[in-house]
C-alpha positions in Angstrom: 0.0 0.0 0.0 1.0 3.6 -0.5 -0.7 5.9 2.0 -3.7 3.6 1.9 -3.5 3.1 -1.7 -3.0 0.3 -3.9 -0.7 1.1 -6.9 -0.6 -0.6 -10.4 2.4 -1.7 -11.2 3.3 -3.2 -14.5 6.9 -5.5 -14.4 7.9 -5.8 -18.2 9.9 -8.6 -18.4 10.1 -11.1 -15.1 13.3 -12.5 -15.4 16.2 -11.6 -12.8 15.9 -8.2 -11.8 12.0 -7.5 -12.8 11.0 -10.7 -10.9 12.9 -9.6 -7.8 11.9 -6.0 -7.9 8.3 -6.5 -9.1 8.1 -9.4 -6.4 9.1 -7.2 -3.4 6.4 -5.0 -4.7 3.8 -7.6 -4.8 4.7 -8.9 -1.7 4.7 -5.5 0.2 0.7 -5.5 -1.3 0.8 -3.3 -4.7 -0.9 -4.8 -7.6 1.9 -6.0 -10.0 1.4 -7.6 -12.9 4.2 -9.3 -14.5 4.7 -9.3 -18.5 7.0 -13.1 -19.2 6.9 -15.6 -21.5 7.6 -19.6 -22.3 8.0 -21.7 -19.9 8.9 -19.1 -17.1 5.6 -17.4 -17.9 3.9 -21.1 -17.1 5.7 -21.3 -14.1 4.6 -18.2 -12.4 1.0 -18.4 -13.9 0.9 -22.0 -12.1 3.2 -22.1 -9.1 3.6 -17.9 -8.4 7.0 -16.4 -8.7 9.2 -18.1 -6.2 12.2 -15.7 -4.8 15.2 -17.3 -2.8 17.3 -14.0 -0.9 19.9 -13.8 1.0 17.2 -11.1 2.5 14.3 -13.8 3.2 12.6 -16.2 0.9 9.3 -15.4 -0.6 6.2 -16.7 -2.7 4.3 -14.5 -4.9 1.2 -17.1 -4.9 -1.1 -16.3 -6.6 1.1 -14.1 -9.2 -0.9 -12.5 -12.1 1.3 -13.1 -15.4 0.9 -12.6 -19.2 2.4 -12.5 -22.3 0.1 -9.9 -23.6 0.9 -6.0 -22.4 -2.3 -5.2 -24.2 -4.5 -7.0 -22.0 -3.3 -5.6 -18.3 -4.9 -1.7 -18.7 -3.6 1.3 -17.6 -1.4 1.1 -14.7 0.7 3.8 -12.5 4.1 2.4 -12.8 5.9 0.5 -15.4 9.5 -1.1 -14.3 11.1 -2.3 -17.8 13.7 -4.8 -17.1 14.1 -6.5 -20.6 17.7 -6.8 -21.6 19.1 -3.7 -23.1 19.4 -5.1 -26.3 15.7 -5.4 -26.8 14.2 -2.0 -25.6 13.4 -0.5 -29.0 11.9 -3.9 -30.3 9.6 -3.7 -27.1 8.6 -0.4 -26.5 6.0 0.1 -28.5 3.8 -2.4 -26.7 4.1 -0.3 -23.6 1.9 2.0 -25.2 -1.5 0.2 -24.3 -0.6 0.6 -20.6 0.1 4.1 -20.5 -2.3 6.5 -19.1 -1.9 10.1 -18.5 0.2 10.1 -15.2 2.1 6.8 -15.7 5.5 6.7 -15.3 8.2 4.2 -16.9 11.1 3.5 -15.5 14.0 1.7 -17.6 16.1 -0.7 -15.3 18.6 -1.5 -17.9 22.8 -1.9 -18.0 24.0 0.6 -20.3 22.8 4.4 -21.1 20.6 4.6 -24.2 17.5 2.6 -23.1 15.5 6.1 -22.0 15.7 7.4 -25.5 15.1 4.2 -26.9 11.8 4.8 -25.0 11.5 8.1 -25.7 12.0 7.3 -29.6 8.5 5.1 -29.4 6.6 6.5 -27.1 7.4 10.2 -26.8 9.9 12.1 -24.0 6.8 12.6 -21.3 5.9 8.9 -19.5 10.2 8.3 -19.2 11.9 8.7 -16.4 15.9 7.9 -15.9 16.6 4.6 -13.6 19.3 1.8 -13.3 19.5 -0.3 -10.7 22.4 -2.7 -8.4 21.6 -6.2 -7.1 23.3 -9.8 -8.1 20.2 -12.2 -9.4 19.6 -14.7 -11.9 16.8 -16.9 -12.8 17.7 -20.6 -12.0 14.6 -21.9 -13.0 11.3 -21.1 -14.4 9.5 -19.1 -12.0 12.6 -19.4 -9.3 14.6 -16.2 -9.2 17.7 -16.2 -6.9 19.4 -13.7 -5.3 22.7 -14.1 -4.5 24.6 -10.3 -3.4 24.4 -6.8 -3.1 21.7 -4.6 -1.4 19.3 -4.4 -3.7 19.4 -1.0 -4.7 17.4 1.0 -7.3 18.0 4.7 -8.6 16.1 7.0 -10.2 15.9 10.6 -11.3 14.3 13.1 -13.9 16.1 13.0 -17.2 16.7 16.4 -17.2 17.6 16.9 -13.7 14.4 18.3 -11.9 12.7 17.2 -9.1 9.0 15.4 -9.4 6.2 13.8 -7.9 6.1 10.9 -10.0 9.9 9.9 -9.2 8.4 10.5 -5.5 6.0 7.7 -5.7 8.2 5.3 -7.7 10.7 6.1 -4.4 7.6 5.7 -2.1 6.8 2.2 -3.9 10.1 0.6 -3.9 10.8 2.0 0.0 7.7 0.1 1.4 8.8 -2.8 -0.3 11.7 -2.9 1.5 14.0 -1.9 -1.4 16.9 0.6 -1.1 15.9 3.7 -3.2 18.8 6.5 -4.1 16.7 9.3 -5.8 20.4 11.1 -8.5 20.2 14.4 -8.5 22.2 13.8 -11.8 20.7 10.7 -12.9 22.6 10.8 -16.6 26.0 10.6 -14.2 24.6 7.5 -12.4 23.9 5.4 -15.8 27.3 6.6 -16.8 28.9 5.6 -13.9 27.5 2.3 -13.9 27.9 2.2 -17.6 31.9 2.5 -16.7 31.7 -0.1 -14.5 29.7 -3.3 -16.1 30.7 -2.6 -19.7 34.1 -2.9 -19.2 34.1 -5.6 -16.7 31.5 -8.2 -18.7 33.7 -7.2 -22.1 36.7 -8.5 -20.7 35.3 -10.9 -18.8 33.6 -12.6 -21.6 36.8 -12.3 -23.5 39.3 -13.7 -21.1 36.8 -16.1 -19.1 38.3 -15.4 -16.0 36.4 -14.4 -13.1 37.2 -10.9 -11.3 39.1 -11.4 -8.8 41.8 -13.2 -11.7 41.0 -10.2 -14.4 41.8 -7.7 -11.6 44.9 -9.8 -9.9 46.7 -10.2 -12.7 48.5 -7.1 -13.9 48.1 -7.3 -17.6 44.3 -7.7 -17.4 43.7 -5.3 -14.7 45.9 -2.4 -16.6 43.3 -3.2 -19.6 40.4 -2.8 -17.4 41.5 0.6 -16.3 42.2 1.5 -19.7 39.1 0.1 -21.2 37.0 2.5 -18.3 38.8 5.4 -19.1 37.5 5.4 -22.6 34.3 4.9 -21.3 34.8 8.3 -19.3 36.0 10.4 -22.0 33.3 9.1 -24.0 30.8 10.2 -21.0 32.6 13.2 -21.1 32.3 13.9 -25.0 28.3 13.7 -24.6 27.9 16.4 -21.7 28.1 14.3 -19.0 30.0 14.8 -15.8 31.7 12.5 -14.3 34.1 12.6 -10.6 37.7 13.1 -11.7 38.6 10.0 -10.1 35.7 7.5 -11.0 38.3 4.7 -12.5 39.8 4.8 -9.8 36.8 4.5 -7.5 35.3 1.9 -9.5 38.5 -0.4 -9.4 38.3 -0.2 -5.5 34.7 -1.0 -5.4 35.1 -4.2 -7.9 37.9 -5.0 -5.0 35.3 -5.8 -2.7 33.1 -7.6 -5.2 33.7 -11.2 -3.7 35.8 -13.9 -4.9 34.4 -15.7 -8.4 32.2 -13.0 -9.3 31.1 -12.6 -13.2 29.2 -9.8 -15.0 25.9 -11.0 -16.7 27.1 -10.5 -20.1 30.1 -12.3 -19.6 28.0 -15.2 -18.2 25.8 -15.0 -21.5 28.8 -15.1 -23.9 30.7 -17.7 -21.6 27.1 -20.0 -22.5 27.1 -19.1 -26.0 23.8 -17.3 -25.3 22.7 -14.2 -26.7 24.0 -11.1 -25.1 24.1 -7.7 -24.4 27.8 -6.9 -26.0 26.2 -4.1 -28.5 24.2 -2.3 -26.1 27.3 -2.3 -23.8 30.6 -2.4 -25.7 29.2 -1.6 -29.0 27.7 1.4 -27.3 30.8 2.3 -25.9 32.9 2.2 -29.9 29.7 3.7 -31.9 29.6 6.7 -29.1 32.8 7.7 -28.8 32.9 7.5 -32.6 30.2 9.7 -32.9 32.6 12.1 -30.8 35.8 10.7 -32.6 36.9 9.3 -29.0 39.9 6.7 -29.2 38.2 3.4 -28.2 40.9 1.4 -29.3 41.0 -1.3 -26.0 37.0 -1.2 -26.1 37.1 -1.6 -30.1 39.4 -4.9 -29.9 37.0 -6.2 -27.3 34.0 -5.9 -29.2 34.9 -7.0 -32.5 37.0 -10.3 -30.9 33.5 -11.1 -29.5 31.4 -10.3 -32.4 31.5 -13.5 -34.3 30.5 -15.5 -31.1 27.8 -13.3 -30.5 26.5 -13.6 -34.4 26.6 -17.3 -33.6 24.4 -17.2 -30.6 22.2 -15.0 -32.1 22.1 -17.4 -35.3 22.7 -15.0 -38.0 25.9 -16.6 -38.6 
């Protein structure tokens, strides 16, 4: 509830971080409805979304689940959490759930999934959000969470203060989930941007885990490298970033524990399809745009390309 009030809450894609988010909303009493498919769509319509946390267990039973955005109505809140490379394919079905006031909030890795929303469904409904938690789906219908406060942020795209990023605060905080509300929200995607790109790139190249790519001098000297073209690409678009966020970053992935991976490097690691263009692709077409050097971030991206051409099947 929110002040006494149910919201509607519309969770556009289920899987790791929409079925844990969307889940603690459900569970705190909001009306969520969660947009899956296949067999993890089943699951949930049959057994409710199951969540396993290091922060308590929990049943979403009954869940309400479909594969059809048209059918749920207008709702207050939608959380997209589709991978990044599929925003613009989505985002026009959105449209049937938006009403006047609803607010969207993209929960993607990477920095251009608010204008790919903006691009379908005009600049007005979007708002700017990322968010930090370690989850994966190890079943259909099971989401587990393994690490990290769960942690979501969001902010005005242009910087201002409102009432809608209010309630989606308000929402997430009775829920139980930590809420950071960027007075500079295009810095936060940015500096999360900096920080996964890089990291899953090399990861999925070199197929070691962190703790190896950042132990071993060679790898962690490209790391660096690799996030400082991500920062003078940040910086060739407007945005501003802390002098020292390479440096900040690399202490924080010191603390990431032992054997930790990035999602896409997990995905190219299975030969499953990944997000390498919306993150290091992103990174070379940007900073060409700008005629930024992205020579470290270049090599990465086109060593991987085949592979993920192959898991993709178009090659």
């Amino acid at each position: 509830m929110l002040g006494g009030r149910t919201a509607r809450v519309a969770v556009f894609g289920a899987g790791a971080v929409g079925g844990y988010f969307g889940g603690r909303l459900a569970q705190a009493g909001q009306n969520v409805t969660f947009i899956a498919r296949g067999a993890h769509l089943d699951a949930i319509q049959r057994h409710g979304l199951q969540v396993v946390s290091v922060k308590g267990d929990f049943v979403v039973n009954p869940a309400t689940a479909t594969d059809d955005a048209s059918s749920v109505g207008i709702v207050d809140v939608v959380l997209v959490a589709v991978k990044a490379g599929t925003v613009s394919a989505v985002a026009p079905s959105l449209k049937p759930m938006l009403g006047t006031h609803t607010v969207v909030v993209p929960l993607q890795n990477g920095v251009e999934a608010p204008s790919h929303l903006m691009a379908a469904l005009g600049s007005e409904p979007v708002i700017g959000g990322l968010c930090r938690i370690a989850t994966s789906v190890t079943s259909p219908g099971r989401i587990t969470h393994t690490g990290i406060e769960p942690t979501v942020i969001v902010g005005e795209l242009d910087g201002s203060t409102s009432d809608r990023v209010g309630l989606v605060r308000d929402l997430l905080t009775e829920a139980g989930v930590a809420v950071e509300v960027a007075d500079d929200i295009q810095a936060a995607l940015w500096e999360k941007f900096l920080l996964i790109a890089p990291w899953g790139g090399l990861g999925g190249l070199t197929r070691v885990t962190l703790d190896v790519l950042c132990g071993t001098p060679e790898t962690r000297r490209l790391l660096t490298q690799a996030m400082r073209e991500v920062a003078a690409v940040a910086t060739s678009h407007g945005v501003t970033l802390a002098p020292d966020i390479v440096e900040r970053t690399m202490r924080f992935l010191a603390q990431v524990p032992a054997g930790g991976t990035a999602s896409m490097q997990r995905d190219i690691m299975e030969r499953r399809p990944s997000e390498l263009e919306a993150q290091i692709g992103a990174i070379v077409r940007l900073g060409r745009e700008k005629r930024v050097d992205t020579s470290i971030n270049t090599f990465v991206y086109e060593s991987l390309l085949a592979g993920e051409r192959i898991a993709r099947g178009e090659a």
